[in-house]
N, CA and C atoms as an extended XYZ file, in Angstrom:
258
Properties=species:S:1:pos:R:3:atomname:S:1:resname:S:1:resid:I:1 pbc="F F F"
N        -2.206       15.572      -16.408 N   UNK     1
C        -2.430       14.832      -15.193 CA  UNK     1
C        -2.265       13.343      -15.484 C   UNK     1
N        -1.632       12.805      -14.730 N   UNK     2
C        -1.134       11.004      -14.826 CA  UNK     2
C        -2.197        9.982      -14.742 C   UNK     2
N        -2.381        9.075      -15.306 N   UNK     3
C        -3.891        8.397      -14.717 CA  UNK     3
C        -3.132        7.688      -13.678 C   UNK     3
N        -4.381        7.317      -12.602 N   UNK     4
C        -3.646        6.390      -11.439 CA  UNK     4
C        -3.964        4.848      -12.019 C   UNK     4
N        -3.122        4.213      -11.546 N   UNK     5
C        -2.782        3.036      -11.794 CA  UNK     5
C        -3.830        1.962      -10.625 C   UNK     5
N        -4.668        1.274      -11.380 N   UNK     6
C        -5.574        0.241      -10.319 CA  UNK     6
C        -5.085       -0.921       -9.723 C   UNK     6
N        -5.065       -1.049       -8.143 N   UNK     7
C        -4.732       -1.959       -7.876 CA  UNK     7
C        -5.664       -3.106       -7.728 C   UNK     7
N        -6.980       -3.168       -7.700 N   UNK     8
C        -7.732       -3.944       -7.685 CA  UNK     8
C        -8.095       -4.832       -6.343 C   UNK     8
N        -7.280       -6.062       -6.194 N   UNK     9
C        -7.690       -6.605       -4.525 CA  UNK     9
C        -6.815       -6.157       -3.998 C   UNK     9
N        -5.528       -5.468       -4.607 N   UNK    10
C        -4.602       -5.526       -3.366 CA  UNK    10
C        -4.523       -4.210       -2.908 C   UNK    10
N        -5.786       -3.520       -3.195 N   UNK    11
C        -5.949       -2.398       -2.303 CA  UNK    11
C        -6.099       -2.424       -1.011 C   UNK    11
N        -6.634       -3.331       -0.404 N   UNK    12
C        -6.803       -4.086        1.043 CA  UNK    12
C        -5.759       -4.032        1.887 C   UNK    12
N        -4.800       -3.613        1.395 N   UNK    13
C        -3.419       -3.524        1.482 CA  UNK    13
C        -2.846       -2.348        2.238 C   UNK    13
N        -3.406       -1.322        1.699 N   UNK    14
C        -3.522        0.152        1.765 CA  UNK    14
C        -1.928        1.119        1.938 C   UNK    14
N        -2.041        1.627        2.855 N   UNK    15
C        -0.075        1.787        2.593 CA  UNK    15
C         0.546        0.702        2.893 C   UNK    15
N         0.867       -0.434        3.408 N   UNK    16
C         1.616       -1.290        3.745 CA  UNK    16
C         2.173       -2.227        2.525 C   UNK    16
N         3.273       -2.194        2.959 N   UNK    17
C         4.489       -3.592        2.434 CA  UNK    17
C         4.831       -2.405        0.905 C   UNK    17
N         4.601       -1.733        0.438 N   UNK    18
C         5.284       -0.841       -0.796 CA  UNK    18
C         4.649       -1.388       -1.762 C   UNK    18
N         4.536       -0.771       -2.678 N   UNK    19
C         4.400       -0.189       -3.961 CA  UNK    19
C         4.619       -1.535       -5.063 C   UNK    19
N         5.724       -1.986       -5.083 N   UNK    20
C         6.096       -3.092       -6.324 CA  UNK    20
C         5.590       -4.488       -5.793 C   UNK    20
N         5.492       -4.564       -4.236 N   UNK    21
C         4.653       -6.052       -3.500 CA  UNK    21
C         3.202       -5.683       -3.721 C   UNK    21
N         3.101       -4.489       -3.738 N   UNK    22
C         0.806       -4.616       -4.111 CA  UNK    22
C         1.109       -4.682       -5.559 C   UNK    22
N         2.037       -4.498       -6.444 N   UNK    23
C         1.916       -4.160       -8.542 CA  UNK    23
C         1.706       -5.719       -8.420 C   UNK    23
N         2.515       -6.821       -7.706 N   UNK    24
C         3.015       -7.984       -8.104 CA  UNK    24
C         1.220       -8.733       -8.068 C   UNK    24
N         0.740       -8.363       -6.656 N   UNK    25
C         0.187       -9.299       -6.161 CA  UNK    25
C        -1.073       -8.720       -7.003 C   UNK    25
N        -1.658       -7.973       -7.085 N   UNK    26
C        -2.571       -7.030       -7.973 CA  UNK    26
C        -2.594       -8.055       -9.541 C   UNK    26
N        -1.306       -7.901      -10.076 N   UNK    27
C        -0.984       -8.441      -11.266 CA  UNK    27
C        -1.368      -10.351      -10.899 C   UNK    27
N        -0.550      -10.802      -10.241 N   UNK    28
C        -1.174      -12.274       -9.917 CA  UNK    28
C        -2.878      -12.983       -9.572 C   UNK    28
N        -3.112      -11.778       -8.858 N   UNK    29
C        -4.902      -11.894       -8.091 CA  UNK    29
C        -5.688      -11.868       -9.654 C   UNK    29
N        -4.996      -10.449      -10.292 N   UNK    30
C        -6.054      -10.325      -11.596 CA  UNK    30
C        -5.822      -11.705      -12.754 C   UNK    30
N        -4.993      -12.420      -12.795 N   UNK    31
C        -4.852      -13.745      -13.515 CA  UNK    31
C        -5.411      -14.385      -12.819 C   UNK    31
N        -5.321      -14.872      -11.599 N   UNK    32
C        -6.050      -15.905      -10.884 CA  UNK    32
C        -7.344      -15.614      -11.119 C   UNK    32
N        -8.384      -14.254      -10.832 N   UNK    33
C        -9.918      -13.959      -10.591 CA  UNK    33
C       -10.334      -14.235      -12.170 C   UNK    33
N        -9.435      -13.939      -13.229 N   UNK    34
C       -10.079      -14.214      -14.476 CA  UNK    34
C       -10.825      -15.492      -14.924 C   UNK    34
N       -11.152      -14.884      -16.046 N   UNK    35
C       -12.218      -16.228      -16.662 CA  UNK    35
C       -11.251      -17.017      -16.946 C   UNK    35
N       -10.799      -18.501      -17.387 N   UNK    36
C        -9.836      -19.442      -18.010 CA  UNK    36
C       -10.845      -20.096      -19.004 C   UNK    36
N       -10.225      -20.729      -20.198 N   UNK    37
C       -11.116      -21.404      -20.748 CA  UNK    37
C       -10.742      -22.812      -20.976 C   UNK    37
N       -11.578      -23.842      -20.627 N   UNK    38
C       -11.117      -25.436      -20.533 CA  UNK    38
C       -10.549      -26.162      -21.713 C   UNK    38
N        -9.748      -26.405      -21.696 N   UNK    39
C        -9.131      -26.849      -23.144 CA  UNK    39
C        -9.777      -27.931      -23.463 C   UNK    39
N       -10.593      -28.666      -22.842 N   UNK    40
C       -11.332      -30.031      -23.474 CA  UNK    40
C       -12.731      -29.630      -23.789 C   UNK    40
N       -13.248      -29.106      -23.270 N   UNK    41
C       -14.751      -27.895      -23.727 CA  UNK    41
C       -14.534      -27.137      -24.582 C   UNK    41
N       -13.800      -25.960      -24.015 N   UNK    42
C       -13.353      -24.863      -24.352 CA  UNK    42
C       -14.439      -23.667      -23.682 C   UNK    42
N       -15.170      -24.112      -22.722 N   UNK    43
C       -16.153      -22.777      -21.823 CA  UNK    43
C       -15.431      -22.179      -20.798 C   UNK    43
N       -15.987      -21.362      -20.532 N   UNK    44
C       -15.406      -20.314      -19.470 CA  UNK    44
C       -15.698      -20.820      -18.435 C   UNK    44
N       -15.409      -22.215      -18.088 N   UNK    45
C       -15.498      -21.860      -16.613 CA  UNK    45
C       -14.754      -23.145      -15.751 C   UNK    45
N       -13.500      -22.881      -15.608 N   UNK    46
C       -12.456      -22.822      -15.287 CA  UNK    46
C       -12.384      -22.705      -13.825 C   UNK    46
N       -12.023      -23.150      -12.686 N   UNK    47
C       -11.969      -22.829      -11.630 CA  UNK    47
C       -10.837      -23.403      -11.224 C   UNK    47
N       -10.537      -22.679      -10.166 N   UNK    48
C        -8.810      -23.163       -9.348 CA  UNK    48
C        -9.193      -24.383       -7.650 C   UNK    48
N        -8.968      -25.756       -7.922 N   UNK    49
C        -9.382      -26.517       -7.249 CA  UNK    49
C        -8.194      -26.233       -6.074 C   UNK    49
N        -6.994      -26.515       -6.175 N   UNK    50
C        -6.017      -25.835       -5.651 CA  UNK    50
C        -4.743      -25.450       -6.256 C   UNK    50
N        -3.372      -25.586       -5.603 N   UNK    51
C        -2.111      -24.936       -6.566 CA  UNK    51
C        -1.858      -25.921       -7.579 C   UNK    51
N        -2.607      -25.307       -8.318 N   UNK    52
C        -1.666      -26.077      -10.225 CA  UNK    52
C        -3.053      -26.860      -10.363 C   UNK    52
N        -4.025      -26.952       -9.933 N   UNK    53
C        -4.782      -28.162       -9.796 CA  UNK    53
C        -6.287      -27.231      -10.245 C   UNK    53
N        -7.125      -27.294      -11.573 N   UNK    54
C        -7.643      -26.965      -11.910 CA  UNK    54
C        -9.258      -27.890      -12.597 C   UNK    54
N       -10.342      -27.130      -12.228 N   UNK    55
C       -10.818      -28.021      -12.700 CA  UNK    55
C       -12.724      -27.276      -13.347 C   UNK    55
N       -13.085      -28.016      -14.707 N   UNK    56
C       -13.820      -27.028      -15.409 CA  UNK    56
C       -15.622      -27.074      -14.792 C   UNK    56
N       -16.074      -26.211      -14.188 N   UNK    57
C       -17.496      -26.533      -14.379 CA  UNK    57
C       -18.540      -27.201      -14.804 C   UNK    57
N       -18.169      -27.169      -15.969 N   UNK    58
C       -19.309      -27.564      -17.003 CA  UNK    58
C       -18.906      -29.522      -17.242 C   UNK    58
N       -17.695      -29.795      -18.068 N   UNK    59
C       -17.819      -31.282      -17.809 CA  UNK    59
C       -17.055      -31.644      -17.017 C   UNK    59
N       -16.899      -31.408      -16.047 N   UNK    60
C       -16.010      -31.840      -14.552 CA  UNK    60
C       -14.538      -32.351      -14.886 C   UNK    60
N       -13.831      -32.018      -16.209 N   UNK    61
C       -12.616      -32.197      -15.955 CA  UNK    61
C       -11.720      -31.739      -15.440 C   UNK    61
N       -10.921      -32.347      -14.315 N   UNK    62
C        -9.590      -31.798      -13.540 CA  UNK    62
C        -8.595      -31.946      -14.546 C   UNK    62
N        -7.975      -31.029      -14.113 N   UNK    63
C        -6.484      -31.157      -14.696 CA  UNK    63
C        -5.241      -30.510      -14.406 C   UNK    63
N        -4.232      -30.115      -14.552 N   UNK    64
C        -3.149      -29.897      -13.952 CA  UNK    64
C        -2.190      -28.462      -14.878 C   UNK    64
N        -2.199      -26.910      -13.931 N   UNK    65
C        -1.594      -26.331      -15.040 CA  UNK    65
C        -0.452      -25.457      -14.006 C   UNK    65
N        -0.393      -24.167      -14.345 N   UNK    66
C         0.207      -23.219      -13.635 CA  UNK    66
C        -0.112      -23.172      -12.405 C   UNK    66
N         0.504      -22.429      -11.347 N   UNK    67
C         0.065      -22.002      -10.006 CA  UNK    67
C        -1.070      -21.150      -10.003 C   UNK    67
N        -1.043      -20.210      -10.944 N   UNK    68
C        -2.068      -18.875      -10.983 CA  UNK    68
C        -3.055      -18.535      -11.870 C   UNK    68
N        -2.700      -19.834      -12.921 N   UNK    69
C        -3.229      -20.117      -14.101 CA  UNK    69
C        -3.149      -21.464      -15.121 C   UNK    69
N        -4.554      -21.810      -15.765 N   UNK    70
C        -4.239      -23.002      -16.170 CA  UNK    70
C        -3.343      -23.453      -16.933 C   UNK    70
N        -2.821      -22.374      -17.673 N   UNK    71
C        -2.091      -22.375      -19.042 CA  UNK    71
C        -0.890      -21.593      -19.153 C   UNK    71
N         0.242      -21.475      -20.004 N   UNK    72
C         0.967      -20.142      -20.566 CA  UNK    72
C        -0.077      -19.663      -21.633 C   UNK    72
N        -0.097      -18.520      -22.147 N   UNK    73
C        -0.728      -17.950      -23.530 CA  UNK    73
C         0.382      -17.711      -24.450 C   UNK    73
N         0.446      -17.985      -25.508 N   UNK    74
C         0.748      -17.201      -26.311 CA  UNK    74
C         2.396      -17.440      -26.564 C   UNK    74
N         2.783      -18.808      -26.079 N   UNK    75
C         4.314      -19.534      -26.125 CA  UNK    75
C         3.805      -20.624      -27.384 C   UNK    75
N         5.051      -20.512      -28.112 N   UNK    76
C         4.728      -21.160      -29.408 CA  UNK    76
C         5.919      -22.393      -29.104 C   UNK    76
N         5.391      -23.596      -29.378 N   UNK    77
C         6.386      -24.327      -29.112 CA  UNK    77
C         7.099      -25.209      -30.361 C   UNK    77
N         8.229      -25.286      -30.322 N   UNK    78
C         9.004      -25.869      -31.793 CA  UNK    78
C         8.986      -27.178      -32.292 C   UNK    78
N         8.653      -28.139      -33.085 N   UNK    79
C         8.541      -29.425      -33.797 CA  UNK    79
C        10.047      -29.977      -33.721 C   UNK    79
N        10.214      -30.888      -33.583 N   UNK    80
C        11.699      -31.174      -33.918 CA  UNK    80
C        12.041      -31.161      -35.822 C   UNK    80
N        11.306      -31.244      -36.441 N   UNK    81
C        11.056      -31.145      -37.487 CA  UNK    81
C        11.008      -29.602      -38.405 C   UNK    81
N        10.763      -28.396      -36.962 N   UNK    82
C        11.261      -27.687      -37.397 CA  UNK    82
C         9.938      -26.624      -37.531 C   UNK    82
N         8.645      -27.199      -37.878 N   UNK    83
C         7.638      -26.593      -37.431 CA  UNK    83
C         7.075      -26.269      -36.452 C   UNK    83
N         6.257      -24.948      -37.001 N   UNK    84
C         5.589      -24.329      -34.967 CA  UNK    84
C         4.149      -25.371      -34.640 C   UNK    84
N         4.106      -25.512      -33.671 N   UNK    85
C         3.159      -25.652      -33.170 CA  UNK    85
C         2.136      -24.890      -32.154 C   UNK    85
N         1.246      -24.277      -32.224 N   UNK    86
C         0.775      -23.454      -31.308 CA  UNK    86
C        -0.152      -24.439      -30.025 C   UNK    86
């Protein structure tokens, strides 16, 4: 037997608009509702002030990232020199 696949908020949805428009938005909602962690703190608590526009709980810094999220994860970026930088 297959496990079913969770859509989470975009069950609200229910049959309407298909199948790969609730995977997308399901997949986007669950990045947005997550915890983020503040890169100048580093605490969980992260909130979305508006699009791209982010800003942390704890020491009130705003700052500026993704639409859906503050950050990329896990993109390593190159030195001109030739080293990684994470």
């Amino acid at each position: 037997m297959a496990t079913l696949k969770k859509y989470g908020s975009a069950k609200r949805f229910g049959a309407r608009y298909g199948r790969r428009n609730r995977d997308r938005v399901a997949a986007i909602e669950k990045v947005l509702r997550s915890k983020h962690k503040c890169p100048y703190c580093t605490s969980n608590g992260v909130r979305r002030v508006g699009v791209g526009v982010w800003q942390c709980r704890k020491c009130d810094a705003k700052f500026t990232g993704l639409a859906y999220a503050p950050s990329k994860k896990g993109i390593e970026v190159q030195a001109e020199d030739g080293e990684q930088e994470v």
